[in-house]
N, C-alpha and C positions, 0 to 999 in steps of 0.2 A: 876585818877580812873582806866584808861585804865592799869596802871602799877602795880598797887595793885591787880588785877583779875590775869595779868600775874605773880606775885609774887605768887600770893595763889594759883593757876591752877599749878605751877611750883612745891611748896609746895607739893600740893595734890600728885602729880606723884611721887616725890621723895619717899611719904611716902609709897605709893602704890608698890615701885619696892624695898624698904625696909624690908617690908611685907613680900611680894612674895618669895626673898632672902631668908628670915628669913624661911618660909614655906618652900621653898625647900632641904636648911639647915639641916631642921628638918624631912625632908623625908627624907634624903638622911645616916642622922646619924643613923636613929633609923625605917625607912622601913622595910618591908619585904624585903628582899634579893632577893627573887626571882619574883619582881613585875619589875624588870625591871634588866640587868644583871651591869648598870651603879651604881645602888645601889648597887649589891654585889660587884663589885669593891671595888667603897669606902670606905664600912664598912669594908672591906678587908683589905685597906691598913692604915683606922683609926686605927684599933684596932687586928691587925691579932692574931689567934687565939681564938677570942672568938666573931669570925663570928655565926651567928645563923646557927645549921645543924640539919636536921632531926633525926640524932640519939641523938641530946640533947631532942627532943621533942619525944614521946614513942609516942604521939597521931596521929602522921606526915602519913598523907596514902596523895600518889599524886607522881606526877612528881618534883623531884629535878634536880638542872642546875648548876655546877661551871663552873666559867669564868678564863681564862688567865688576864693580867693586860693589854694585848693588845685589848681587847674586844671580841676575838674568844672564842668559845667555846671549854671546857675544859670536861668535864663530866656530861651523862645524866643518874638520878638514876630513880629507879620506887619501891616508898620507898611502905611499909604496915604496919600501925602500928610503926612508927620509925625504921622497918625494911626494907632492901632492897629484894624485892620480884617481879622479874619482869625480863625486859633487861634492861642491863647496858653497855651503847655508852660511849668509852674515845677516845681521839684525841689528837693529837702531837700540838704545838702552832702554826705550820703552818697551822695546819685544816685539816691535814691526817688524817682518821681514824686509830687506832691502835687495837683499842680491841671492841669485843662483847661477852655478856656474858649473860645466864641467872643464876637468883635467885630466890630461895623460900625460905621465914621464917629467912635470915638474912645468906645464907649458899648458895655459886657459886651450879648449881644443873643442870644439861644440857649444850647444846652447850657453846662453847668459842670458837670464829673465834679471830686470829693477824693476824692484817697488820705490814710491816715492815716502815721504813723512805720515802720509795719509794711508798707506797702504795699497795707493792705486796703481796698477802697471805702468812704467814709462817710457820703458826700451826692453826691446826683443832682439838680442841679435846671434850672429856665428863668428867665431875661431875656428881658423884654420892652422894646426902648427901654433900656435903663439901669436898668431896676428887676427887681427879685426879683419873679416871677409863681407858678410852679408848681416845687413838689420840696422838697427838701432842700437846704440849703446850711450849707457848715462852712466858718467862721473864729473864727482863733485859738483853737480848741481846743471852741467852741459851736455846737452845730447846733441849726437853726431849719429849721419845715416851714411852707412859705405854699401857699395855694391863692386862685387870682386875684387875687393880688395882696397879698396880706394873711398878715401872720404867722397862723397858727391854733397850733401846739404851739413849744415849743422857746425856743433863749435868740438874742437879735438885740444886736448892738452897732452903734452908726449912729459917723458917722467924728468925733462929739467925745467917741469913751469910753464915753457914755449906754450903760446895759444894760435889756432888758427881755424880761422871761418870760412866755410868754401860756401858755395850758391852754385848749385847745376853742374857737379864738377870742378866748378874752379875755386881757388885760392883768393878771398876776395878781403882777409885779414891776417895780418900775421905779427906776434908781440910778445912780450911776456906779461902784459897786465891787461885783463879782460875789462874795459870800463863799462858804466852802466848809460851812456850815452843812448839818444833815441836812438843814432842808428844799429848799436850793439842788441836794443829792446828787441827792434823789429829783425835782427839776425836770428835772434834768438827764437822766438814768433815762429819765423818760420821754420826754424830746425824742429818745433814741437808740432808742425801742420806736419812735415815731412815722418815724424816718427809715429804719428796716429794713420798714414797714409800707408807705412811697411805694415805696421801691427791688422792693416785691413786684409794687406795680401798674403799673409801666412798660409803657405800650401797644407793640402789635409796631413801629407806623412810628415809636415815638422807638428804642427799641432800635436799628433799622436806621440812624437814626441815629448813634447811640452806637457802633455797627460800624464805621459809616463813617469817621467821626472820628478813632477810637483806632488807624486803619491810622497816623496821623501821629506815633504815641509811638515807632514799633520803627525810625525814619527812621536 
């Protein structure tokens, strides 16, 4: 009798942690994504590509989160409506910060602070509408200075590749392939004399800005 209760008690547990398995299985394939970032993983590396994202869902108003494979966080959005309307936190896989940005209506619109590898500030600039207005801005490893609107020093990449190096205003390179050439060195040189030269003139009420803002990094 005593071995039969042990058999069925044995029974019960097995079928209980089968269950549970099965339950978590099923959280884990078909979850919300952002109810925990181990589920976006997953679903991540089950089926990449057709991860659930708030701009598949138009109704999407809240905070969205991607993950690294490593569990670090990778990017925080602050979606409206399926659109990104809000600040926007990305980080390196190390857990550097690299970028801060604001959005309204689905369109970069305000401040954009980069960090670089090391965590040091490298461009401070403005969006206006969706376009590069005033500062510094850095991508993929090129910083370019505009002022109303318009590249004046530094290197620009627009989103088919195209590269281009202005000096003082002007236009003084233009390609699809950025070589490492002395004279690209010294373009480059000076697009970083020019972006430590904006980062000097930051008036007080954008600072205060830039205060405000960066309470949302220590979250």
């Amino acid at each position: 009798m005593t071995e039969r209760k042990l058999l069925r008690r044995s029974l019960y547990v097995a079928v209980a942690v089968l269950l549970t398995l099965c339950v978590v299985a099923v959280i884990m394939r078909y979850g919300d994504p952002q109810w925990n970032k181990w589920i976006y993983i997953f679903q991540n590396v089950v089926s990449p590509g057709r991860l659930p994202s708030p701009e598949r869902h138009r109704a999407f108003s809240g905070i969205w989160r991607d993950w690294y494979s490593n569990g670090s966080i990778y990017r925080r959005w602050s979606f409206k409506r399926g659109l990104p309307d809000g600040v926007f936190l990305m980080w390196d896989i190390n857990g550097t910060l690299r970028r801060l940005s604001n959005w309204t209506a689905g369109l970069p619109d305000g401040l954009e602070l980069s960090w670089d590898e090391n965590g040091s500030q490298v461009a401070q600039g403005y969006y206006a509408k969706g376009e590069r207005y005033d500062g510094t801005f850095y991508q993929d490893g090129l910083i370019s200075t505009w002022t109303k609107g318009k590249c004046y020093d530094g290197v620009a990449r627009d989103e088919h590749g195209q590269v281009q190096v202005y000096e003082n205003g002007s236009l003084v390179y233009e390609g699809t392939v950025f070589d490492s050439s002395s004279e690209a060195i010294a373009l480059r040189r000076k697009a970083r004399e020019a972006t430590d030269a904006t980062l000097r003139r930051i008036s007080d009420n954008r600072e205060a800005e830039r205060k405000e803002i960066l309470k949302l990094i220590g979250e």
